[in-house]
Residue, then its C-alpha position, 0 to 999 in steps of 0.5 A: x738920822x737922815x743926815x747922819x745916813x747921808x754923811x756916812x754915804x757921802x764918806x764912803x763914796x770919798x773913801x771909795x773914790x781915794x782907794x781907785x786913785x791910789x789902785x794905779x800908783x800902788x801897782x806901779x810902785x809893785x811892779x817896779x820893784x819887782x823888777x828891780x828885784x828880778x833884775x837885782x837892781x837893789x844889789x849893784x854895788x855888791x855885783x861890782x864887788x863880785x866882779x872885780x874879786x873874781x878879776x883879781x883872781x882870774x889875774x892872780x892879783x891881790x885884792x883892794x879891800x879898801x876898793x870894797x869897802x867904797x865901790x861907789x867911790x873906788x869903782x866908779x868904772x866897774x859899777x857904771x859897767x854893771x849898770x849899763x848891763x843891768x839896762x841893757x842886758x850886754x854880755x859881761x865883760x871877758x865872756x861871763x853872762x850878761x845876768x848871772x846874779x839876777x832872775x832876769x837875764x834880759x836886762x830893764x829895756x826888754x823887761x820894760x818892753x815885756x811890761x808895755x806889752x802885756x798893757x797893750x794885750x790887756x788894752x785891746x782885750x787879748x784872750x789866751x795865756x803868756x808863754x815863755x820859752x827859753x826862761x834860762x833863771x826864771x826871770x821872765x816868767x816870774x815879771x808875768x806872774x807879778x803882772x797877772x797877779x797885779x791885775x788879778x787875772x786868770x789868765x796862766x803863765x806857760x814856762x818852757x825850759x830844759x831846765x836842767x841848770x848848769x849840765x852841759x851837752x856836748x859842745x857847750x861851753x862852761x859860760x853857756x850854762x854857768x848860772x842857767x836855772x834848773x826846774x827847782x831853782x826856777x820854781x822856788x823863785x816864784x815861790x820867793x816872790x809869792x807868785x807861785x799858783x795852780x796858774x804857773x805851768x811847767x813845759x821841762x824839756x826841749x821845745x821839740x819834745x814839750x811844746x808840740x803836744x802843750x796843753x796851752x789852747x789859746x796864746x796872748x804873749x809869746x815870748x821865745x829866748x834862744x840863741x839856736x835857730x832851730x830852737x826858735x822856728x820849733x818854738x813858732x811852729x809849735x805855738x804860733x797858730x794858738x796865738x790869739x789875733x792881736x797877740x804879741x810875739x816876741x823873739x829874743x836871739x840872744x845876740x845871735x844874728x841867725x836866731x833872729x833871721x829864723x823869725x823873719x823866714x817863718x814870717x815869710x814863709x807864712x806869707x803873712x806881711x808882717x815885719x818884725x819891730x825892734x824891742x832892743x838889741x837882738x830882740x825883735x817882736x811883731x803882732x799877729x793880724x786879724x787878717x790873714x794875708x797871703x802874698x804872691x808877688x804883686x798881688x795877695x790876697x786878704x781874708x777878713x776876720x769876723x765882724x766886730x773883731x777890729x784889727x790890731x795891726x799897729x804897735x802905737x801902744x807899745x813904747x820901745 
């Protein structure tokens, strides 16, 4: 009897020990393919198909349905373009959209990026939520929910957008706003996904009108995609004070030089000393210090945070 016990103990302590190894393997696997899935990786050929239909039309030519047949074959240069853009997140050809098929706009660098981020927060023990603002069809968001829900986590994802889908203000041109999402679109996209949960919360409106008065108290991950400077120094006036100490920032100027230049001002009208680090092209991020640092020429001067909180200055974690 006693061995039988010891034998059934022994195989239980074996079997607990497989299942933690295979923990880390299986959420990887998930979390690749839901980035493949947001960033409709699994659909190229067909996008390169799109693509050179809609060429074809544009120019009145008839079109090769021999070239549709074997894209991998016949349209080597066009997938190898969508390719590129699906990893870097570079505008389509003759003005399109960089992502105007997949969930996620920003392409696999940034969205990689995201993900080192979101590990080193969880690393260094970060408290507070994951804000999005500026999600366009969702993609984003949807990448921070599947993270969470991988690590089963309480933390809330934030989702701020106007979210109004292909409606155009004065000024805009059709190509701003073609494929952007709408609050349903985006909402059934986590919903696809199965991440939709009382932890998703929607901010529909302008950043000036919602984020204000957001019932969001504590931010680990802040990340701002706009290509107005306003939009982005709304967005960190609004929320930067949550940010949590050691909490990341990311700004995303959408190729826009200006929007870019509109994080580094408040940086330094802040005072803080913190430069921004390079994600990708045309995206930059930074973490907020334990200290709080103020400049004044050569000298400044540093508060120092509460005992035991260590500083989390460095970004050695997080693999650009």
């Amino acid at each position: 009897g006693e061995d039988l016990r010891l034998r059934a103990v022994q195989m239980e302590h074996q079997q607990f020990h497989t299942n933690q190894r295979r923990i880390p393997h299986l959420t990887r696997r998930y979390l690749d393919t839901l980035k493949g899935s947001l960033l409709g990786d699994h659909y190229l050929e067909n996008e390169a198909r799109l693509d050179h239909m809609g060429e074809a039309l544009e120019k009145g030519q008839s079109v090769d349905f021999d070239d549709l047949d074997a894209p991998v074959v016949r349209l080597q240069n066009r997938l190898r373009a969508v390719e590129t853009r699906h990893r870097d997140g570079t505008p389509h050809l003759g003005g399109r959209n960089a992502a105007w098929l997949p969930y996620a706009t920003m392409g696999r660098t940034r969205l990689d990026h995201l993900e080192s981020c979101l590990d080193t927060l969880q690393h260094d023990q970060v408290r507070g939520d994951f804000v999005s603002c500026g999600t366009s069809r969702g993609g984003d968001a949807i990448f921070l929910a599947g993270w969470l829900d991988s690590r089963q986590s309480d933390r809330r994802v934030w989702v701020a957008d106007e979210l109004r889908g292909p409606l155009r203000r004065a000024g805009e041109s059709a190509g701003d706003r073609r494929m952007a999402g709408d609050l349903d679109f985006v909402r059934e996209g986590f919903e696809r996904f199965g991440l939709m949960g009382e932890n998703i919360r929607f901010l529909q409106g302008r950043f000036a009108d919602t984020l204000p008065d957001a019932r969001v108290r504590r931010i680990a991950l802040l990340r701002i995609e706009a290509s107005r400077p306003a939009a982005i120094t709304t967005a960190l006036e609004s929320l930067y004070d949550r940010v949590e100490p050691g909490g990341i920032v990311i700004v995303d100027g959408l190729q826009s030089e200006e929007a870019l230049a509109a994080g580094e001002e408040f940086l330094t009208a802040r005072g803080t000393g913190e430069e921004l680090s390079r994600a990708s092209w045309g995206a930059r991020f930074w973490r907020k210090p334990d200290e709080d640092v103020t400049t004044d020429g050569d000298d400044a001067t540093t508060a120092t945070a509460p005992q035991g909180n260590r500083s989390r200055r460095y970004l050695s974690l997080i693999h650009i």
